[in-house]
C-alpha positions in Angstrom: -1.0 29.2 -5.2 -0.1 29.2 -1.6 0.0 31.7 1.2 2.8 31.6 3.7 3.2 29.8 6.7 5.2 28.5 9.6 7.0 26.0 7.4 7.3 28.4 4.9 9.0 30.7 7.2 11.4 28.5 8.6 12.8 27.6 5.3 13.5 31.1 4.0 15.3 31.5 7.8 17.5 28.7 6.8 18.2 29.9 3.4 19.0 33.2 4.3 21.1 32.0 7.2 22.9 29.8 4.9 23.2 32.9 2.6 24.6 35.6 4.8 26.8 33.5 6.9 28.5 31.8 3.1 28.7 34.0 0.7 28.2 37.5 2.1 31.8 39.2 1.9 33.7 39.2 4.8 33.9 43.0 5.0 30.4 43.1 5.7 30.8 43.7 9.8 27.6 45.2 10.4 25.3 43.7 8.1 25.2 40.2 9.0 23.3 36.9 10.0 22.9 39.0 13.8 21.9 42.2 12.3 19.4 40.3 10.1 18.1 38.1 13.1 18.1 41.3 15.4 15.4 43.0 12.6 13.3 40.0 12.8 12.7 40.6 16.2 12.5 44.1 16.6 9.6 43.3 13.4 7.8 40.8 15.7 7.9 43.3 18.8 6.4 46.5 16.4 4.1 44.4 14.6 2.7 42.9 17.6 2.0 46.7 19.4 0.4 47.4 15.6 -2.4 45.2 15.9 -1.0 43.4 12.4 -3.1 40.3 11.4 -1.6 36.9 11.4 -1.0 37.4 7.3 0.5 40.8 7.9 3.1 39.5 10.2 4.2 36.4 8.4 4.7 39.2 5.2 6.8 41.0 7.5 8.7 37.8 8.7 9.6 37.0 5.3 10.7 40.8 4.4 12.7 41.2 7.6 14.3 38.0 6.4 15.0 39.0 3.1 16.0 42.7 3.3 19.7 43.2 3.5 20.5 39.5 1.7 21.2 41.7 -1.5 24.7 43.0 0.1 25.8 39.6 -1.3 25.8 41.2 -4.8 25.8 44.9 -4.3 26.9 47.0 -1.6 24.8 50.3 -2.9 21.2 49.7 -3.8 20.7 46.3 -2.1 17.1 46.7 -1.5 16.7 45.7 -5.4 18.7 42.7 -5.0 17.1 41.6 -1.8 13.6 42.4 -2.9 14.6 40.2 -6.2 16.1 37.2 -3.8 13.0 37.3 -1.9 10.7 36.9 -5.2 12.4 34.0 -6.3 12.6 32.2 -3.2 8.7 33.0 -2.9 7.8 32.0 -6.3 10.0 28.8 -6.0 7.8 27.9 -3.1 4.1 28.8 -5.1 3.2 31.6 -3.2 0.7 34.0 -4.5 1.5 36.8 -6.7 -0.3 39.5 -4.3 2.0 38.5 -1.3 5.3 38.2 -3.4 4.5 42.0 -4.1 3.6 43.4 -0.5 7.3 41.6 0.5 8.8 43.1 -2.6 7.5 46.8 -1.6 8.1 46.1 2.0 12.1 45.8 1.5 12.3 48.4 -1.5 10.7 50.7 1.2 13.8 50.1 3.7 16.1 52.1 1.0 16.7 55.9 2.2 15.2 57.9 2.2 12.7 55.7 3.7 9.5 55.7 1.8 6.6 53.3 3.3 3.4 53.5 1.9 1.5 50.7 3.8 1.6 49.5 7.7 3.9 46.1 7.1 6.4 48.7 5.0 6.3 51.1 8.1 6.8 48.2 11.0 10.2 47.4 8.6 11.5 50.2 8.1 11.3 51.2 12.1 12.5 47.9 13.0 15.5 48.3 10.4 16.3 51.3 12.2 15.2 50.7 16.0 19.2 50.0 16.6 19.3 53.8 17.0 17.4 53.5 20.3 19.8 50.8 21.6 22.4 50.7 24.3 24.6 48.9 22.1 24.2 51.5 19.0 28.0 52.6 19.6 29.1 49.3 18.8 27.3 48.8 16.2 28.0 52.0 14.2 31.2 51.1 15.0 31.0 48.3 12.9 29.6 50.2 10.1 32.2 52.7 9.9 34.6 49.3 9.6 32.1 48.3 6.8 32.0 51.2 5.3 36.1 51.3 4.9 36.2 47.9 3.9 34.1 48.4 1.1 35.3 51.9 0.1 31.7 53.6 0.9 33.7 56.1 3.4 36.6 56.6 5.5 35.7 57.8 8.9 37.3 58.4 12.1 35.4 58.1 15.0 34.2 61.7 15.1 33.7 61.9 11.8 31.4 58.6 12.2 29.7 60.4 15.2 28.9 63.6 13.0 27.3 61.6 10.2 25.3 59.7 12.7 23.8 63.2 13.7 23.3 64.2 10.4 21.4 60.7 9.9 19.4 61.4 12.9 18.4 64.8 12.3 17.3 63.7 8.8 15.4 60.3 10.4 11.5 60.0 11.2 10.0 57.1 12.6 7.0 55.8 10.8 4.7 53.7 12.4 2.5 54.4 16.2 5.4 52.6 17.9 8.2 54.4 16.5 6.8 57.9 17.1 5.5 56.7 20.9 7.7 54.6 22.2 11.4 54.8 19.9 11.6 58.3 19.1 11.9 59.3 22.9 14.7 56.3 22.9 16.3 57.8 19.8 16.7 61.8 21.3 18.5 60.2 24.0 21.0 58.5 22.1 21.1 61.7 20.1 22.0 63.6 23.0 24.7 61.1 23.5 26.4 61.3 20.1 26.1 65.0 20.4 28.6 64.5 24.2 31.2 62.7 22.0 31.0 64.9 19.7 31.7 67.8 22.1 33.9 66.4 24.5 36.1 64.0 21.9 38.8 63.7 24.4 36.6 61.5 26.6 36.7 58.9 23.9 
C-alpha cells in the first residue's frame, strides 16, 4: 500500500481537471475547474499557517481536489459522490486504507452544516468557504444564483440572492485558528457590505 505523493497529486489534478472541464453540466457557473483550483489554494495558504505535516497537507491536496467533482452526478448531496470519486481514484492508485478515509471525511465534512471533526477537515471547510472574505465574492455569488436557476435549486433576484447570503452568513462559523483570526474579520466586512445593498437596492 502506498502513501501519497507529488506524482500522485499531479495525477488526481489532471483527472479532475479533465473531469470538471468535460462532463460537468454546463449550468454549473460557479462550481467549476476555477472554483476548484481557487480551494486548492486557499487549502495550501490555511494549511501552511496550521503547522499541518507534510502527510496532512498532501490529504488535504487530494480532498480539495476532489470535493465538488460530485456535481457531475448530483447537484444536492455531492459531497457523497465526491468523497466516492475520490476513493476510487485512491484505491485505483494503491493507497492505504487509513488515508482513503481521512480524504473521504475531509469532503463529507464540507456539506452544510459544516461538521469537521479533525484539523485537515477544518483547513477544507474554511478554505471551501474563504470566498466570503474576497473582493470578488459579488461576482461569484452572482454566479451561483445563475447556477442555482439553471439547475432549479432557486430563483433569485439580486436582492433576494443578497438576503440569503446574510442569512448564510449569520448562520457561518469558521473553524480552524486561521479562519477565526484572520477570515472572520474579512468576512464581517463583506457582511457589512451585503447588508448596504440590501438597504440601499437602488445603488445596484
Amino acid at each position: 500500500m502506498r502513501t501519497l505523493d507529488t506524482s500522485i497529486i499531479k495525477e488526481a489534478e489532471i483527472y479532475v481537471r479533465d473531469l470538471l472541464d468535460n462532463e460537468l453540466s454546463e449550468d454549473c457557473l460557479f462550481h467549476t475547474i476555477n472554483h476548484t483550483l481557487e480551494v486548492v489554494r486557499n487549502a495550501e495558504v490555511i494549511g501552511d499557517y496550521s503547522n499541518l505535516c507534510e502527510e496532512c497537507k498532501d490529504i488535504l491536496r487530494i480532498a480539495a481536489l476532489f470535493h465538488d467533482v460530485g456535481y457531475i452526478d448530483s447537484y444536492e448531496n455531492h459531497e457523497v459522490e465526491s468523497a466516492a470519486y475520490a476513493a476510487r481514484f485512491l484505491e485505483s492508485k494503491n493507497i492505504k486504507e487509513s488515508i482513503i478515509k481521512q480524504v473521504v471525511d475531509s469532503i463529507l465534512a464540507t456539506a452544510m452544516p459544516q461538521q469537521p471533526k479533525d484539523d485537515i477537515s477544518k483547513v477544507l471547510c474554511d478554505a471551501d468557504l474563504m470566498n466570503m472574505t474576497f473582493d470578488d465574492y459579488f461576482e461569484q455569488i452572482d454566479l451561483m444564483r445563475q447556477e442555482w436557476k439553471k439547475t432549479g435549486k432557486a430563483k433569485l433576484n439580486k436582492q433576494e440572492a443578497y438576503k440569503t447570503s446574510l442569512d448564510f452568513f449569520k448562520s457561518h462559523q469558521y473553524h480552524s485558528e486561521y479562519g477565526k483570526k484572520i477570515l472572520q474579520p474579512k468576512k464581517e466586512k463583506t457582511e457589512s457590505k451585503i447588508k448596504s445593498k440590501l438597504a440601499f437596492p437602488d445603488r445596484e
